[in-house]
C-alpha positions as CSV (number, residue, x, y, z in Angstrom):
1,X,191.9,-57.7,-197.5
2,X,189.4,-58.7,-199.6
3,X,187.6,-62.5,-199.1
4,X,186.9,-65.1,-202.2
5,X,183.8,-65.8,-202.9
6,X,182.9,-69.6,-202.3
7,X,181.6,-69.9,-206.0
8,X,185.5,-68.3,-207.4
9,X,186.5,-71.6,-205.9
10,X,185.1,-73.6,-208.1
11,X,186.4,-74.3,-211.6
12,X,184.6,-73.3,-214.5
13,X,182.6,-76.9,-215.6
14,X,181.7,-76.9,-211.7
15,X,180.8,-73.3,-211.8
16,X,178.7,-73.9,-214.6
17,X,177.1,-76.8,-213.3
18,X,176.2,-74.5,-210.2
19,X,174.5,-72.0,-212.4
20,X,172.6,-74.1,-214.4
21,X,171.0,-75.9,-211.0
22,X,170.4,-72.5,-209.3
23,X,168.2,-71.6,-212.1
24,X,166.4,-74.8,-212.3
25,X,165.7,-74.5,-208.8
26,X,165.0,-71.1,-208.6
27,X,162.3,-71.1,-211.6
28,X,160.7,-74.2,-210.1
29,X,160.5,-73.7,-206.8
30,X,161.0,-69.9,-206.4
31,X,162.8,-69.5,-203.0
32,X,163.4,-66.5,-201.1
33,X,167.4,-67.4,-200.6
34,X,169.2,-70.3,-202.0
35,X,172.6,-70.5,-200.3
36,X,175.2,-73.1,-201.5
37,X,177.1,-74.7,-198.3
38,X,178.8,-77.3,-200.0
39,X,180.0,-78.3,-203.4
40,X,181.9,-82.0,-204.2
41,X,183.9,-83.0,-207.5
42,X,184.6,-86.2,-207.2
43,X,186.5,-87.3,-210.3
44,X,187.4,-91.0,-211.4
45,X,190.4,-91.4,-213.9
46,X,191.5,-94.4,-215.6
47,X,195.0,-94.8,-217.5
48,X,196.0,-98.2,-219.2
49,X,199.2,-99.0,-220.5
50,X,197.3,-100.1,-223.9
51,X,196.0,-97.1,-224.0
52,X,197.7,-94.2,-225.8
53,X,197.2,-91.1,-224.4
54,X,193.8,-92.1,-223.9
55,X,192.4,-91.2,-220.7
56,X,189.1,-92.5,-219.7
57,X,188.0,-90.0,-217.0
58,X,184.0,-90.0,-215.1
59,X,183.4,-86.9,-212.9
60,X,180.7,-86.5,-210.2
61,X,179.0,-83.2,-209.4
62,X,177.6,-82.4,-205.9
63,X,176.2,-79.6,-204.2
64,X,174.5,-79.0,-200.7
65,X,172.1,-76.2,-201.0
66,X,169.8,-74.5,-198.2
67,X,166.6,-73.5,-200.1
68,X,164.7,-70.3,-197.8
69,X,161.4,-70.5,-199.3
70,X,158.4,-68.0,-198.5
71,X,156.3,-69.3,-194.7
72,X,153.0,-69.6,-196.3
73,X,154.8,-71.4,-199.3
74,X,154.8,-75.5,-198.8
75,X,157.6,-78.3,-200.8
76,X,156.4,-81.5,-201.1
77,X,158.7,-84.6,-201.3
78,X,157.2,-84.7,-204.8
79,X,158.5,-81.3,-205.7
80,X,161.7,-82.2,-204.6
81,X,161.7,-85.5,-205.7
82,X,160.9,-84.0,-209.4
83,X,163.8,-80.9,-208.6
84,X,166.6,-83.6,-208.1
85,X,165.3,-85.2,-211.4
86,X,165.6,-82.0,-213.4
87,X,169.1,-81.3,-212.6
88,X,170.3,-84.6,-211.8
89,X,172.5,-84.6,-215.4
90,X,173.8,-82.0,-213.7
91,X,174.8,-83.6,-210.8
92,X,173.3,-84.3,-207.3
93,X,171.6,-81.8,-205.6
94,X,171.4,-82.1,-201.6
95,X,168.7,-79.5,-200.5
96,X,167.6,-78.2,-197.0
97,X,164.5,-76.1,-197.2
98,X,163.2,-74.1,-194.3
99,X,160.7,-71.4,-193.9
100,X,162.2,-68.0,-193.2
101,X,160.3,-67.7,-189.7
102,X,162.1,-70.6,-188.9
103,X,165.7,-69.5,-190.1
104,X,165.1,-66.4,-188.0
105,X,164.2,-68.0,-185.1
106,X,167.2,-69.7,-185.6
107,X,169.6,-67.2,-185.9
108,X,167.9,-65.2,-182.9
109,X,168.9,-68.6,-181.0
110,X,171.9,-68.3,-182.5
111,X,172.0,-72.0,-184.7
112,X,175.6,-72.2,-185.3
113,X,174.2,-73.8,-188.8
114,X,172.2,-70.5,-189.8
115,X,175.0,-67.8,-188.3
């Protein structure tokens, strides 16, 4: 039996919301691993009985992202900071970034987070 992928879940606007961040990220701050835990849609409609089939509808993109960057390789809150600002017409990005020495130590302790 084959398993869907987390990003098949999505639809396509969130998909392509995904994509677009990823490859911010990646270009900018050029991690070894970006793995996307969580993803949010929140979407706000609003209907009025003056309205005729008008519907005045606000979504809200988010995603959770664990960023495994390089050990010698060090993100400042200002890179971030500036990383959020790129994509935030996007929608909000959530990031965790370790070192990989520190995600395999991890998963050797076996961090239910990292297995």
């Amino acid at each position: 039996m084959k398993t869907q992928d987390y990003i098949s879940q999505l639809n396509g606007r969130e998909q392509n919301a995904f994509y677009c961040i990823k490859k911010l990220v990646a270009a900018r701050m050029q991690p070894l691993i970006i793995y996307c835990y969580g993803c949010e849609t929140l979407v706000h409609t609003r209907r009025n009985c003056f309205m005729t089939k008008r519907v005045n509808e606000t979504r809200q993109f988010t995603c959770d992202l664990l960023l495994i960057i390089p050990d010698e390789c060090i993100i400042d809150h200002a890179l971030k900071t500036e990383v959020q600002e790129m994509t935030s017409h996007l929608g909000r990005v959530n990031m965790i970034i370790h070192p990989l020495n520190f995600v395999l130590q991890q998963l050797n302790a076996g961090n239910l987070f990292f297995n």
